[in-house]
C-alpha positions as CSV (number, residue, x, y, z in Angstrom):
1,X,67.5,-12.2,-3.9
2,X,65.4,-11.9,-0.5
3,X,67.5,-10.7,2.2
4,X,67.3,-12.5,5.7
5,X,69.0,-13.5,8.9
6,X,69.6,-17.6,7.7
7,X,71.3,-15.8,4.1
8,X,73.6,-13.6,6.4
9,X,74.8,-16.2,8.2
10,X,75.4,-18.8,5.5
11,X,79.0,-19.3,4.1
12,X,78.5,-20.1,0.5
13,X,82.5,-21.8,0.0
14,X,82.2,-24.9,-1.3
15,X,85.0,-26.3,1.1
16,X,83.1,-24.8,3.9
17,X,80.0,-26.6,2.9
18,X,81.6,-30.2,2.4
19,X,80.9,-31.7,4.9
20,X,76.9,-30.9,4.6
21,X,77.1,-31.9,0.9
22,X,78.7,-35.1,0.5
23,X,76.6,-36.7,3.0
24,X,73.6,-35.0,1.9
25,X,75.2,-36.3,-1.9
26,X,75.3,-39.8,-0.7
27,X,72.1,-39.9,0.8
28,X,70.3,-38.5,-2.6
29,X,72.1,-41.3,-4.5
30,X,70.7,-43.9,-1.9
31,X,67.2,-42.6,-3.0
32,X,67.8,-41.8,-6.6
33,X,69.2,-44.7,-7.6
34,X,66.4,-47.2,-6.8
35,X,63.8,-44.1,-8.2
36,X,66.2,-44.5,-11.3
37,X,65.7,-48.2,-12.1
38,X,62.1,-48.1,-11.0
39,X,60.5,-45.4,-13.0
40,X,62.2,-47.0,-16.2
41,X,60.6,-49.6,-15.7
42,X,57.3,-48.0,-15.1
43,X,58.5,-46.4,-18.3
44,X,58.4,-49.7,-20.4
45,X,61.9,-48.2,-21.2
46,X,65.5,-50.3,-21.0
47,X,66.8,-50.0,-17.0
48,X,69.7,-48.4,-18.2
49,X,68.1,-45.7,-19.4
50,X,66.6,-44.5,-15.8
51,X,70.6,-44.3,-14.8
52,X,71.8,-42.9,-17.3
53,X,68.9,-39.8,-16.5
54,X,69.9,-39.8,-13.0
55,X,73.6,-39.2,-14.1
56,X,73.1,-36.3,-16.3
57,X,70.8,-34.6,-14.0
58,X,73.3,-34.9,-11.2
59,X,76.6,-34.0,-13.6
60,X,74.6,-31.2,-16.1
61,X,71.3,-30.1,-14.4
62,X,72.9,-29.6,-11.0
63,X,75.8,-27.5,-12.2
64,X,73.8,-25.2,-14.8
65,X,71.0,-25.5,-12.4
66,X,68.9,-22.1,-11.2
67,X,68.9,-23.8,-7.4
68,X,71.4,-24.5,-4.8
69,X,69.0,-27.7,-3.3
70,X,67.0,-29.0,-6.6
71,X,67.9,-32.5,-7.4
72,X,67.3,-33.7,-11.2
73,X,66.6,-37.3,-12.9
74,X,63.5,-39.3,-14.5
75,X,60.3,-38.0,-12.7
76,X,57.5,-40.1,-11.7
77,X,55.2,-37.8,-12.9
78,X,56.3,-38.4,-16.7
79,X,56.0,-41.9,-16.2
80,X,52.7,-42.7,-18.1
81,X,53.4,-40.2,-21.0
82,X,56.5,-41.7,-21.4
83,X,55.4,-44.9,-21.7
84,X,52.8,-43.8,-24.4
85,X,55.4,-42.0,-26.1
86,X,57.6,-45.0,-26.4
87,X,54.6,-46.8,-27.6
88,X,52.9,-44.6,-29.8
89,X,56.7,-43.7,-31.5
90,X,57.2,-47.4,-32.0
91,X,60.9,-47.9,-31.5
92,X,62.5,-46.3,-28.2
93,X,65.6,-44.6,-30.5
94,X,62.4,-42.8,-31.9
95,X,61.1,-41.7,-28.8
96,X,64.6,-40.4,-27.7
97,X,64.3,-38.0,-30.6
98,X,61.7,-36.8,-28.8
99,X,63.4,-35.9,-25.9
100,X,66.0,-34.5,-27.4
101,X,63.4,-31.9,-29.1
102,X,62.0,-31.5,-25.5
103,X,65.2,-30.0,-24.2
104,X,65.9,-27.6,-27.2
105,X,62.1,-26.4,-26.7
106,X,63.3,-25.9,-22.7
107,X,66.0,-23.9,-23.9
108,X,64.0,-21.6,-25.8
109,X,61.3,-21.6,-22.5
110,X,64.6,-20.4,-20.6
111,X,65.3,-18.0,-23.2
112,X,61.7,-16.4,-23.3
113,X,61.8,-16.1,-20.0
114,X,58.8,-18.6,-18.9
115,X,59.7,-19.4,-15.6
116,X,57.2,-16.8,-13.9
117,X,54.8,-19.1,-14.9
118,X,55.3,-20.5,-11.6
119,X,54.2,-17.2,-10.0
120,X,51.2,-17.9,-10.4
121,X,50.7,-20.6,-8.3
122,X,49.0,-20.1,-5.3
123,X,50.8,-21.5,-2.0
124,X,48.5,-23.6,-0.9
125,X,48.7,-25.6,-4.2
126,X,51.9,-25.8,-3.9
127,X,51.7,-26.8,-0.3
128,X,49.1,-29.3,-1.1
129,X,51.5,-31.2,-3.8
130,X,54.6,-31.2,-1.3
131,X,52.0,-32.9,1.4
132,X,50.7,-35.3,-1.2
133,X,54.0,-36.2,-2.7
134,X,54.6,-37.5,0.9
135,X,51.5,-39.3,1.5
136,X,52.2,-40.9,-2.3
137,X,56.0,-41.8,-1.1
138,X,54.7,-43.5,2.5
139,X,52.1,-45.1,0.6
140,X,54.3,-46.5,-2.9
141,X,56.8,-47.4,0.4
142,X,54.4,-49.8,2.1
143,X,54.6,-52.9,-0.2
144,X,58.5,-52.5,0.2
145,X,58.5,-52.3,3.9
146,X,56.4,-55.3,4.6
147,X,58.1,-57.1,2.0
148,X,55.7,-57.4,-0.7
149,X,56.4,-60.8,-3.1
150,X,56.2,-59.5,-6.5
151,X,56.1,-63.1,-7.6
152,X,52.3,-63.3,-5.8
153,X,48.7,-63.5,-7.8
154,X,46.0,-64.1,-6.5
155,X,44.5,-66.8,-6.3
156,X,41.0,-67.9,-6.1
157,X,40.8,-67.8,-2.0
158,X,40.7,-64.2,-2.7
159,X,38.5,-63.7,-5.6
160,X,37.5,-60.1,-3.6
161,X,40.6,-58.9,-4.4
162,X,40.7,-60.1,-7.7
163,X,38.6,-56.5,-8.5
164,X,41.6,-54.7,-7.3
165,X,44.2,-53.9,-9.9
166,X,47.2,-55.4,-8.7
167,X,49.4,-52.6,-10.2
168,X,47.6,-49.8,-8.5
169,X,49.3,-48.0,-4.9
170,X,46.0,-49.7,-3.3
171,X,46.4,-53.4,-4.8
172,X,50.2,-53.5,-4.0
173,X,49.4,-52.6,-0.2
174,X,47.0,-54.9,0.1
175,X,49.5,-57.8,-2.0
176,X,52.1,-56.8,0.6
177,X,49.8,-57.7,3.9
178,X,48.9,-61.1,2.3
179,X,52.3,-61.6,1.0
180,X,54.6,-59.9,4.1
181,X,58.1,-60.9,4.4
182,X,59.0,-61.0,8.2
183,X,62.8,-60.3,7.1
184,X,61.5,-57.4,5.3
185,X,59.3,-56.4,8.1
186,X,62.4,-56.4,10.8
187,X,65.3,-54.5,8.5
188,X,62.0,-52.0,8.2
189,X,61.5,-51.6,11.9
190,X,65.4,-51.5,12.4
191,X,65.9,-49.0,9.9
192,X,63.1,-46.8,11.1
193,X,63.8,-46.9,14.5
194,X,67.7,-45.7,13.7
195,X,66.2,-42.7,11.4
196,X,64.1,-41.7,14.6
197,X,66.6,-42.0,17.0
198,X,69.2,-40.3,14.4
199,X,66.8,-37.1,14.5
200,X,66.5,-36.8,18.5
201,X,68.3,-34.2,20.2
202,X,70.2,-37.0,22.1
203,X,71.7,-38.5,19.6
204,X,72.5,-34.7,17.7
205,X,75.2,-34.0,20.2
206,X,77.6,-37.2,19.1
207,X,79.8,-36.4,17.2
208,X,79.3,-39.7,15.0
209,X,75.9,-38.9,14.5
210,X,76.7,-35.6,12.8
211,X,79.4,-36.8,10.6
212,X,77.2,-39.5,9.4
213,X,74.0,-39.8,7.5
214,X,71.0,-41.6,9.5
215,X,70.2,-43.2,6.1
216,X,73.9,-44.7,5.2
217,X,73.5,-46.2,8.3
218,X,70.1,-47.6,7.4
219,X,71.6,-49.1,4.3
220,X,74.5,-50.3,6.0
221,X,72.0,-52.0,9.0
222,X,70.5,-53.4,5.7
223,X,72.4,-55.1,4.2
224,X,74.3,-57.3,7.3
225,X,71.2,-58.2,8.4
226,X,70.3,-59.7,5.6
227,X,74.2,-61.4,5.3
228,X,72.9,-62.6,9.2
229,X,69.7,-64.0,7.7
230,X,71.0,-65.7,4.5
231,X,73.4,-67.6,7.4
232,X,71.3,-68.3,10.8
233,X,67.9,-68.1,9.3
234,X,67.1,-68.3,5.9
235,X,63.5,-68.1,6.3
236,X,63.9,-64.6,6.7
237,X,66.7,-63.5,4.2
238,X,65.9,-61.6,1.4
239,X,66.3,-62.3,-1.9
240,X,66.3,-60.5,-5.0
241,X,64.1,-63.1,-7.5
242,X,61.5,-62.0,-5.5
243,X,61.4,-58.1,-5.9
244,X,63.2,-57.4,-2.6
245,X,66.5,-55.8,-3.8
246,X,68.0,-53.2,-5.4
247,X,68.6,-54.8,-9.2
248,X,70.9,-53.0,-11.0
249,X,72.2,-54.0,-15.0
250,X,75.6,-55.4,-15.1
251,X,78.0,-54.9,-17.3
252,X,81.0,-57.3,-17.4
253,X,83.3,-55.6,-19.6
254,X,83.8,-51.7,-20.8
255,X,82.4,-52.5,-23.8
256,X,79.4,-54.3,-22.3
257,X,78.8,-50.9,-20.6
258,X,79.0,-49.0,-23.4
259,X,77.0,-51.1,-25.5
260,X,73.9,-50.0,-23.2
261,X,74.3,-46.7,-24.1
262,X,72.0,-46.0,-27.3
263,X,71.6,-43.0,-30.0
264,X,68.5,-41.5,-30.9
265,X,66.8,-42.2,-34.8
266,X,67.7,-39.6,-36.5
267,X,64.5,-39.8,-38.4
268,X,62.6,-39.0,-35.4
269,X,63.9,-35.2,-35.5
270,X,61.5,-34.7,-39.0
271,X,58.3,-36.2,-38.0
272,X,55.3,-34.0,-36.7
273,X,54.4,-37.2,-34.5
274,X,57.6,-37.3,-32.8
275,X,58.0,-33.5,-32.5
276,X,54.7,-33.0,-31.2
277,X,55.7,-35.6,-28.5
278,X,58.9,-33.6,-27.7
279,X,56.6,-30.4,-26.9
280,X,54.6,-32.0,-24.9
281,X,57.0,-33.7,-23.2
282,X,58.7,-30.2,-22.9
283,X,55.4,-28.6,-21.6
284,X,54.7,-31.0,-18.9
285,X,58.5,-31.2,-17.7
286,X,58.8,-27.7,-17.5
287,X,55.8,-27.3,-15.1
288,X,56.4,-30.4,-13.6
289,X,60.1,-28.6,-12.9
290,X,59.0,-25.3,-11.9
291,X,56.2,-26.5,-9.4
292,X,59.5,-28.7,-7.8
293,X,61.5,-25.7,-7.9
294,X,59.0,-23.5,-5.9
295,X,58.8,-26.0,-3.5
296,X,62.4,-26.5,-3.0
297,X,62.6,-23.1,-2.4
298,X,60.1,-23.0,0.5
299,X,61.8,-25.6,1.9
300,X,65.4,-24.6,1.8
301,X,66.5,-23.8,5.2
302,X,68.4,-20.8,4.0
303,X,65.3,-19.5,2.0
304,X,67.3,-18.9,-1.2
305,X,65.3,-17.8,-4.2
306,X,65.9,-19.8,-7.4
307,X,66.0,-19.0,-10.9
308,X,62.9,-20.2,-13.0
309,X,64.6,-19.3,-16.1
310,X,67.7,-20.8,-16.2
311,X,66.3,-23.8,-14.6
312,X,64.5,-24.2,-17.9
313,X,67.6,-23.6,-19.7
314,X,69.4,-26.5,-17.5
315,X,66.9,-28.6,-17.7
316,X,67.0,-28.0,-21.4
317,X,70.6,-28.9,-22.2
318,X,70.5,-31.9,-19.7
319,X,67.4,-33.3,-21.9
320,X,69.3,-32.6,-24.7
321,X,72.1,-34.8,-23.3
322,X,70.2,-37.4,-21.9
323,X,68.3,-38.2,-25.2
324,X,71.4,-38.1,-27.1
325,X,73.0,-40.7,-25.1
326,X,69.7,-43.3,-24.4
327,X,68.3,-41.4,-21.1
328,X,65.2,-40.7,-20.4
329,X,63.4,-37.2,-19.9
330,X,64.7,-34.9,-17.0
331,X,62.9,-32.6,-14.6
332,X,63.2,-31.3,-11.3
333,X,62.0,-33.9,-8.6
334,X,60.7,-32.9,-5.3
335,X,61.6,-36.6,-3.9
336,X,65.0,-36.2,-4.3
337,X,65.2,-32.2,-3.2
338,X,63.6,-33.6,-0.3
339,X,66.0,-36.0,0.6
340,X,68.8,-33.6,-0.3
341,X,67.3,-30.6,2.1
342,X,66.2,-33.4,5.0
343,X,69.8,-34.4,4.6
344,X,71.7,-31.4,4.6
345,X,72.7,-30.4,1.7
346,X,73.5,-26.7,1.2
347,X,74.9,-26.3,-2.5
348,X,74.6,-27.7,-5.4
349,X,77.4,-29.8,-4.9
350,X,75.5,-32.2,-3.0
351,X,73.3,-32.5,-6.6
352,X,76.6,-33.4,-8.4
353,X,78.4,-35.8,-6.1
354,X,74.8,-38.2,-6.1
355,X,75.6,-37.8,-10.2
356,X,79.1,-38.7,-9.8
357,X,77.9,-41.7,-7.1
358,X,75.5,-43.1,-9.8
359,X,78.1,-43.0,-12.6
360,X,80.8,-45.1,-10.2
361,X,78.0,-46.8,-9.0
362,X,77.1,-48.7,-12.0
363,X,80.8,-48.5,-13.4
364,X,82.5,-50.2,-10.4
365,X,79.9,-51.9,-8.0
366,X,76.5,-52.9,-9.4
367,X,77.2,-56.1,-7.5
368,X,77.8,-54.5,-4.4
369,X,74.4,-52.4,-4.6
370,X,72.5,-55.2,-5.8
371,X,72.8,-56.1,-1.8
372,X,70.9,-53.0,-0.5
373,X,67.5,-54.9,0.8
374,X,64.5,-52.1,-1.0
375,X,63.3,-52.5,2.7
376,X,65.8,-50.2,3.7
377,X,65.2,-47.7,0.7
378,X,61.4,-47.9,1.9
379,X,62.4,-46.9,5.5
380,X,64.5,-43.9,4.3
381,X,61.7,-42.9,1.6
382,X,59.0,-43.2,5.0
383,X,60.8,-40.7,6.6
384,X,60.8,-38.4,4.2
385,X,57.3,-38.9,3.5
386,X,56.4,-38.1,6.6
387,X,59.0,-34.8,6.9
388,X,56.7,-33.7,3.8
389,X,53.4,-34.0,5.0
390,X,53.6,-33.8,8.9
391,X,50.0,-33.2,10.5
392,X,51.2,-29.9,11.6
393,X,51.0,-29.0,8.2
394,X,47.5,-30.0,7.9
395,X,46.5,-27.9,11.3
396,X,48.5,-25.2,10.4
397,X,46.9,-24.7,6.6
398,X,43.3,-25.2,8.2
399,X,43.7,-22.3,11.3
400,X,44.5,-20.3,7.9
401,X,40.7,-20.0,6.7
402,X,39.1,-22.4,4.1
403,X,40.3,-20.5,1.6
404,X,43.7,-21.5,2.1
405,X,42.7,-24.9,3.8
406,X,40.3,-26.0,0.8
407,X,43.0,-26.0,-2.2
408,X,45.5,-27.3,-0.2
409,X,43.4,-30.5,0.4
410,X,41.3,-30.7,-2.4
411,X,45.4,-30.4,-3.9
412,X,46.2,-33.4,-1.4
413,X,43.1,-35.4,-2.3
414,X,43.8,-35.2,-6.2
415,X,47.0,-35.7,-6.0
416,X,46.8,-39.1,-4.8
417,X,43.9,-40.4,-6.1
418,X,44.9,-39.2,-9.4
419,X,48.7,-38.3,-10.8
420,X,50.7,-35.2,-9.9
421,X,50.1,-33.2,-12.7
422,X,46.1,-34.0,-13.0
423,X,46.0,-32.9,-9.0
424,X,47.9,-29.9,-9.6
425,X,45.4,-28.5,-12.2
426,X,42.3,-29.7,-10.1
427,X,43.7,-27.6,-7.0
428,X,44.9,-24.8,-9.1
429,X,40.7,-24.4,-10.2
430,X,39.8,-24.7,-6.7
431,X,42.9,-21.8,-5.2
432,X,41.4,-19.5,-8.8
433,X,37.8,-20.3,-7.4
434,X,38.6,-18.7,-4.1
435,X,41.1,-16.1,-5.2
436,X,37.6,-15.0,-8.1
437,X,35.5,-15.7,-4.2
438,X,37.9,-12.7,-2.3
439,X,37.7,-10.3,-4.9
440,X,34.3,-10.9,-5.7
441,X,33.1,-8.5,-2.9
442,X,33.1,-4.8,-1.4
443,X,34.6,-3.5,-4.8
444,X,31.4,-1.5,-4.9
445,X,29.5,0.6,-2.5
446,X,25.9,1.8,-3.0
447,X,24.7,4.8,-0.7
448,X,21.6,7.0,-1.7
449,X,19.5,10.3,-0.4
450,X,16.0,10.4,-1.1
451,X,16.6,9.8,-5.7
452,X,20.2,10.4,-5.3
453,X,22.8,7.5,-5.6
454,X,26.2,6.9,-5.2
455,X,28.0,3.8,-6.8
456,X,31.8,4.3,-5.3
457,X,34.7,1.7,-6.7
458,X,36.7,1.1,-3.9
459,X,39.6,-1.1,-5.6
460,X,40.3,-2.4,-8.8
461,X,37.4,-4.2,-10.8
462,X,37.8,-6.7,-13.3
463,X,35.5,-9.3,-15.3
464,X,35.2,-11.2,-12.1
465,X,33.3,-8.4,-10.4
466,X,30.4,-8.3,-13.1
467,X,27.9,-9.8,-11.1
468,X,28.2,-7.7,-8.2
469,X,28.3,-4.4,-10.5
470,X,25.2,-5.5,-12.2
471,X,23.4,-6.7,-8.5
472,X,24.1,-2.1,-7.5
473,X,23.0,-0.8,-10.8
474,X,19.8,-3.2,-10.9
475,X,19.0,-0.9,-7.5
476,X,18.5,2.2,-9.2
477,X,14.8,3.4,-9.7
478,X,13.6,5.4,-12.5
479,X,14.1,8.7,-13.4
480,X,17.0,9.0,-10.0
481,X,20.1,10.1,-10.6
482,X,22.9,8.2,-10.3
483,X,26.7,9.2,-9.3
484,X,29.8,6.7,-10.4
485,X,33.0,7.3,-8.7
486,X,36.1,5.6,-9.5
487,X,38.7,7.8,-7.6
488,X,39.9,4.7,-5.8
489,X,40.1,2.5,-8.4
490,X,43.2,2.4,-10.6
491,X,42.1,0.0,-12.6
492,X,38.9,-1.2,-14.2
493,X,38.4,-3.5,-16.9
494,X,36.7,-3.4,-20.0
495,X,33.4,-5.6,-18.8
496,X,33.1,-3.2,-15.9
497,X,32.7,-0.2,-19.0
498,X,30.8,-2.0,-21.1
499,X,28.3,-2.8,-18.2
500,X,28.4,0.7,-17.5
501,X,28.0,2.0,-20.7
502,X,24.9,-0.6,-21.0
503,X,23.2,0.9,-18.5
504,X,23.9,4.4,-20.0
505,X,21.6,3.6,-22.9
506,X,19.2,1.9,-21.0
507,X,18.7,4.8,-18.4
508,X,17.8,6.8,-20.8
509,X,14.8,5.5,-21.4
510,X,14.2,5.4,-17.6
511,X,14.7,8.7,-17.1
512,X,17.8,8.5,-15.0
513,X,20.6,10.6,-15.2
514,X,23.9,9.1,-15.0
515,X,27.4,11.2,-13.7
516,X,30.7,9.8,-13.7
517,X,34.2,10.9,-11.8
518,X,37.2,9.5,-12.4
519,X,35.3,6.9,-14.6
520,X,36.8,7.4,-18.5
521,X,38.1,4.8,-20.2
522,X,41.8,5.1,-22.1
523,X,42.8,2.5,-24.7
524,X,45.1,1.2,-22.0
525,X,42.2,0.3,-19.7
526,X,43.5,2.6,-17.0
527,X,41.2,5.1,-15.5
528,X,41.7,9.2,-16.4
529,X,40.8,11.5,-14.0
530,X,38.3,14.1,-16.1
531,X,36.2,15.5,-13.2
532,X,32.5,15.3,-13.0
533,X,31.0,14.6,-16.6
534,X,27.4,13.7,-17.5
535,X,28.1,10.7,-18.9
536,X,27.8,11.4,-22.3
C-alpha cells in the first residue's frame, strides 16, 4: 500500500472511527434504500428482491470487501440485462440461478487474479464516468424534486411531447415541469438549502452540525413538513399514490416476511441458456465493480489502495448469497461510495451498519419509511451529483491537454446519452486512440551524410509505430547505405522486425546496404546486443 501523510495520520480502530461511520452508515441507507426499491423495479423483478441485494451487500460484500469506502447492492448499470435476463429465462427463480452462477464465476475471477484489469484504465475514463454518474444522478433527481406525477400522460394539448418517451431521463424532466408539485418543490428547496448551509465553514464549527448528518436532517425536515402540509394545506402534501414517497413492501407477520424471500430453480444451474446469462452477468458486474472500486479509491480522502482481487472474491460470495435467497445481482456502486466518502465514512463499518439499517428497516418500520417524501432523497442524491461532477473538474481536466480533456468528455457525453457500461467502452477507444496518438511519434530519428543514413530507435517500438517506421525507411535512396541502431530501445516488437527485415530483401535489389546494432531479434522479442552486423 501507497504511503502518505493522510495514511500516517489515520487511526484505523473501529471505536476510534464510530462516530465517522455510523452517520456516514445512516446516510448510505437513506440513499440505498430508495436505489434498492427503484432499480427492482426497473428490473421487472419483485421489490423485495432490490432489499434483500442491498442487505447482503452491506452484511457480506462490506465485510469480505477489498475496500474500506466501497458500498455494494443492485447497480443501475445491470438494470436492462437484468431485465432481459428475467425475461429471456422465463421465470425469475430461473434467472436467480443465474446469479448464483455469476458469483461462483466472481470467485474464480478473484482467484485468477483478474482484478488488474482495472489497471488499465486510463484516468481520465475513469474521471469521465465519476463526472457522468453525477450529471446522470442530478438529472434522474429532477422529476423527484419538482415533484413529478407519475400518474400523468399526456394528453393531446401536448401532442409535441408525445414523441418523447416518457420513460426516458429527458421525458420524465419534461413530465415533471408540466406536472410539478409545489409541496415537492418546497421540501426540495428546504432540503437543499440545509445541505448547503450544513457544508459552510460556519455551520462546521457547531458542534450539532458535526455529530449529525446534513442529510438525516433533510429527511427528518422531510417528513414534518409534509405532516404540516397533510394538516394546514393539503394542496401541497404529498402523497404516496402518486409516486412521491418512499414505498416499501410490508410484511404483517414473520411469516409474511419470510414468505418474500424466494429460492432459486434448481434446474436453472444445468441449462447453457441460464449459465451463459450467469457469465455474462458475471463479466459485466465485475467491470462494472472494478471501474467503482478505482474510483472509490481516488476519492477516499485517506488515498487507501484497494484490493481488485478480493473484491471479486466478495462480490462473488455476496452474489452467491443473494441469488440463493431471491436478491438480485451485486456489484460495487459508485452512488452509494459516494454518499458514504461525502459523508464520512472511514471503514467499512459504515458499509455494514447501512446493511444492518436495511435489514431493521424493512423488519421493524416499513411504515415509518414509507413517510420519507422522494423529494428529500432527490435533494440529498443533487448534492452528491454535484460533489461528483463539480465544474472544477471540468477546468481542471481541460488545462491538462486534449489528450486528457477529450476521453474524459467524450467519457461524460457517452455516459449519459447512452448507459454506463456502453460510455465506458466508447471513452476507453477514445483514451487507447490518444495513448496509440503519444507513442506514435519521435520513436525514430533519421539523420544522413551525403549516401549515409542513420535510422536511431530512441524508445521502445511496437505495432503502433509501423507507420512511422515505414514513413524513415521509404527515405532511403538507392544503392545508400543505411545504419539501424536500437541501443535505446529495449524493446521492439515483432512488426517493427518484420518491416525491417522487408526492407532487407527489398534493398537488395536497390543496391543498398543495410547495418544493424543492437537490432537482433530473440524468441522473447527483446533486443540482444551483437555489435555491428551486415544485416544478414
Amino acid at each position: 500500500m501507497r504511503s502518505s501523510p493522510a495514511i500516517a495520520n489515520f487511526d484505523s480502530t473501529i471505536t476510534k472511527n464510530l462516530k465517522y461511520d455510523l452517520p456516514a452508515g445512516l446516510v448510505v441507507f437513506l440513499v440505498a434504500l430508495p436505489l434498492c426499491l427503484g432499480i427492482a423495479l426497473a428490473s421487472g423483478a419483485p421489490l423485495f428482491s432490490g432489499v434483500i441485494a442491498g442487505i447482503i451487500g452491506g452484511l457480506v460484500v462490506a465485510t469480505a470487501s477489498g475496500s474500506e469506502v466501497s458500498v455494494s447492492g443492485p447497480a443501475a448499470g445491470l438494470a436492462v440485462i437484468v431485465a432481459a435476463g428475467i425475461k429471456n429465462a422465463g421465470d425469475f427463480r430461473l434467472f436467480l440461478a443465474a446469479v448464483v452462477i455469476s458469483g461462483a464465476v466472481q470467485i474464480v475471477f478473484g482467484l485468477v487474479k483478474g482484478g488488474v484489469i482495472a489497471d488499465y484504465v486510463p484516468n481520465s475514463v475513469i474521471k469521465g464516468m465519476l463526472s457522468a454518474i453525477g450529471i446522470v444522478i442530478i438529472l434522474k433527481q429532477i422529476p423527484h424534486a419538482l415533484g413529478r406525477n407519475a400518474n400523468f400522460e399526456f394528453t393531446d394539448d401536448f401532442k409535441f411531447l408525445q414523441r418523447l418517451d416518457e420513460n426516458s431521463t429527458l421525458g420524465e424532466i419534461v413530465g415533471a415541469f408540466f406536472t410539478y408539485q409545489p409541496g415537492a418543490i418546497l421540501i426540495s428547496v428546504v432540503s437543499l438549502t440545509v445541505l448547503i448551509l450544513w457544508e459552510t465553514n460556519f455551520f462546521k464549527q457547531m458542534n450539532l452540525v458535526r455529530l449529525v448528518p446534513g442529510p438525516l436532517i433533510v429527511v427528518l425536515f422531510g417528513i414534518i413538513l409534509n405532516e404540516l402540509f397533510r394538516v394546514v394545506a393539503g394542496g401541497l402534501h404529498l402523497q404516496s399514490q402518486n409516486g412521491h414517497m418512499v414505498t416499501l413492501p410490508i410484511a404483517n407477520t414473520v411469516g409474511d416476511f419470510f414468505r418474500q424471500f424466494t429460492t432459486p430453480n434448481p434446474g436453472g444451474f444445468l441449462s447453457r441458456k441460464i449459465i451463459t446469462l450467469g457469465v455474462t452477468l458475471a463479466i459485466v458486474g465485475s467491470l462494472e465493480t472494478l471501474l467503482s472500486l478505482e474510483a472509490a479509491d481516488k476519492i477516499d480522502p485517506f488515498k487507501r489502495l484497494s484490493n481488485p482481487n478480493r473484491e471479486l472474491f466478495a462480490q462473488g460470495a455476496g452474489n452467491i448469497i443473494s441469488g440463493l435467497i431471491g436478491g438480485l445481482p451485486i456489484t460495487a456502486v459508485i452512488v452509494r461510495t459516494s454518499a458514504n466518502v461525502y459523508a464520512g465514512g472511514r471503514t467499512r463499518i459504515a458499509g455494514i451498519f447501512h446493511g444492518v439499517l436495511l435489514m431493521v428497516a424493512v423488519l421493524l418500520i416499513p411504515s415509518l419509511l414509507n413517510h420519507i417524501p422522494l423529494a428529500s432523497l432527490a435533494a440529498i442524491l443533487l448534492m452528491i451529483g454535484y460533489k461528483l461532477a463539480k465544474p472544477s473538474m471540468f477546468q481542471d481536466m481541460y488545462r491538462q491537454g486534449l489528450a486528457q480533456f477529450l476521453p474524459f468528455i467524450v467519457t461524460v457525453v457517452a455516459i449519459v446519452a447512452t448507459d454506463l457500461l456502453v460510455g465506458i467502452g466508447i471513452g476507453l477507444a477514445f483514451g487507447v486512440f490518444f495513448v496509440i496518438r503519444a507513442n506514435h511519434h519521435s520513436v525514430v530519428t533519421m539523420v544522413s551524410r551525403e549516401n549515409h543514413y542513420l535510422m536511431r530507435f530512441n524508445k521502445d517500438a511496437t505495432f503502433v509505430n509501423k507507420s512511422e517506421v515505414k514513413q524513415k525507411l521509404r527515405q532511403i535512396p538507392n544503392g545508400a547505405t543505411l545504419y539501424i541502431d536500437g541501443t535505446k530501445a529495449l524493446y521492439i516488437d515483432q512488426d517493427i522486425f518484420d518491416i525491417v527485415n522487408e526492407f532487407r530483401l527489398a534493398a537488395t535489389y536497390r543496391g543498398i546496404t543495410v547495418e544493424t546494432n543492437h537490432f537482433d531479434y530473440t524468441t522473447k522479442g527483446q533486443l540482444k546486443g551483437k555489435g555491428i552486423d551486415n544485416g544478414k
